[in-house]
C-alpha positions as a Markdown table, in Angstrom:
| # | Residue | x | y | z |
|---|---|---|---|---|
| 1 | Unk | 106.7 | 121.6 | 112.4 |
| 2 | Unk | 105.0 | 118.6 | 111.4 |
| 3 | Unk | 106.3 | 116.1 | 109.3 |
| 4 | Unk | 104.6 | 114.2 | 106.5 |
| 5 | Unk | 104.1 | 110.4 | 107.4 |
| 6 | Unk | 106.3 | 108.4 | 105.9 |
| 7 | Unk | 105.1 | 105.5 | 103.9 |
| 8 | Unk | 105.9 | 102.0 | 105.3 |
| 9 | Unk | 107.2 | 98.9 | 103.5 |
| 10 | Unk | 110.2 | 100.8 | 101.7 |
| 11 | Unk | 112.2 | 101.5 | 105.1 |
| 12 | Unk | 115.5 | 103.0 | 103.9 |
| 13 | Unk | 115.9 | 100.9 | 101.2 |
| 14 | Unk | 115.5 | 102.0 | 97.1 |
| 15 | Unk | 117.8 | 105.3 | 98.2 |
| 16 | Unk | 115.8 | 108.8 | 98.5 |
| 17 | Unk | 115.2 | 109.6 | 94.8 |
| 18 | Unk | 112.6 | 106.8 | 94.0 |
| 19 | Unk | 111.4 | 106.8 | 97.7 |
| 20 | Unk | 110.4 | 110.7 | 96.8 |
| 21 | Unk | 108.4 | 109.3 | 93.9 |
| 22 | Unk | 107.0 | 106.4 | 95.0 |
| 23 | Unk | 105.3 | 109.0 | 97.9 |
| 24 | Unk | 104.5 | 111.5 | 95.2 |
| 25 | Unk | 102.7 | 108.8 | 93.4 |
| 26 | Unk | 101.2 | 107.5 | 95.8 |
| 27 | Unk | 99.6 | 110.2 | 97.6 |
| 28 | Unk | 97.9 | 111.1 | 94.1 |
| 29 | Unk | 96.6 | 107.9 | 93.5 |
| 30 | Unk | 94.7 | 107.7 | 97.1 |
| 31 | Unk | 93.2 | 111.4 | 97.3 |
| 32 | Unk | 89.8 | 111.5 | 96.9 |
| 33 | Unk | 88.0 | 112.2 | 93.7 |
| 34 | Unk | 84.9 | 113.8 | 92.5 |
| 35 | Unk | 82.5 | 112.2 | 90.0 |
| 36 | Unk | 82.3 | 113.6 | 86.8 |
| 37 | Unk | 79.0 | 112.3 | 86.1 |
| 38 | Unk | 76.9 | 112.8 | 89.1 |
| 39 | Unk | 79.6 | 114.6 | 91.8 |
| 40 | Unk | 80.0 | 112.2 | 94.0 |
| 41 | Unk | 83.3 | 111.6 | 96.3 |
| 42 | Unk | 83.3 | 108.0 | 95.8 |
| 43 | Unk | 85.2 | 107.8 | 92.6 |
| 44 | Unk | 88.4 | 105.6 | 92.6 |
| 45 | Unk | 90.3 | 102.9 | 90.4 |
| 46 | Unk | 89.3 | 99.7 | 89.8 |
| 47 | Unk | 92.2 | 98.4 | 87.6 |
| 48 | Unk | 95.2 | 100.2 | 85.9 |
| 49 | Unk | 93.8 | 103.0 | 83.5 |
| 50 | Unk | 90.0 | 102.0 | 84.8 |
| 51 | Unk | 88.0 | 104.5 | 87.2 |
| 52 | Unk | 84.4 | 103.9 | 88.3 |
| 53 | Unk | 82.2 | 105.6 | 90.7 |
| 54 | Unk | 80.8 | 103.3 | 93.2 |
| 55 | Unk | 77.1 | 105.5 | 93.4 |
| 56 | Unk | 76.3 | 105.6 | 89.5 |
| 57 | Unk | 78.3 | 102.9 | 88.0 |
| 58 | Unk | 79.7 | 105.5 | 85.7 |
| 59 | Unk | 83.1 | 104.2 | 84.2 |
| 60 | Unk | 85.5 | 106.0 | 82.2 |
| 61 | Unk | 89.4 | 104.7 | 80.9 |
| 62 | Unk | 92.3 | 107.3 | 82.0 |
| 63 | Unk | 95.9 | 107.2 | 83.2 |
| 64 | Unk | 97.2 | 104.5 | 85.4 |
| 65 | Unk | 97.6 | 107.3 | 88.7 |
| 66 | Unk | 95.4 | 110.2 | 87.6 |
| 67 | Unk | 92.1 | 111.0 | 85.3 |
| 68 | Unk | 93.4 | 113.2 | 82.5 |
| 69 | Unk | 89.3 | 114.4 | 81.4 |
């Protein structure tokens, strides 16, 4: 059975609650994303609440960890 890989930096520290989140956050924020504009995969964040897609310069505002469209 394979494991998921833990995330490095928080060690044991911060207690398993917020270490739980902190993963669950963070795996959201990093998966990849489709354009809505012109379907490309290369849409990501550029700032808190700021997405962009790095083909057609198409910007839109959303959450700070998600697009909400």
């Amino acid at each position: 059975m394979a494991k998921k890989k833990s995330l490095k930096g928080l060690g044991a520290r911060y207690g398993i609650k917020l270490r739980k989140q902190y993963t669950k956050i963070h795996h959201q924020l990093k998966e990849t994303r489709v354009c809505p504009d012109c379907g490309s995969k290369q849409f990501g964040r550029d700032a808190v609440g700021i997405w962009s897609c790095r083909k057609c310069n198409f910007k839109i505002a959303g959450t700070a960890y998600d697009v909400k469209l």
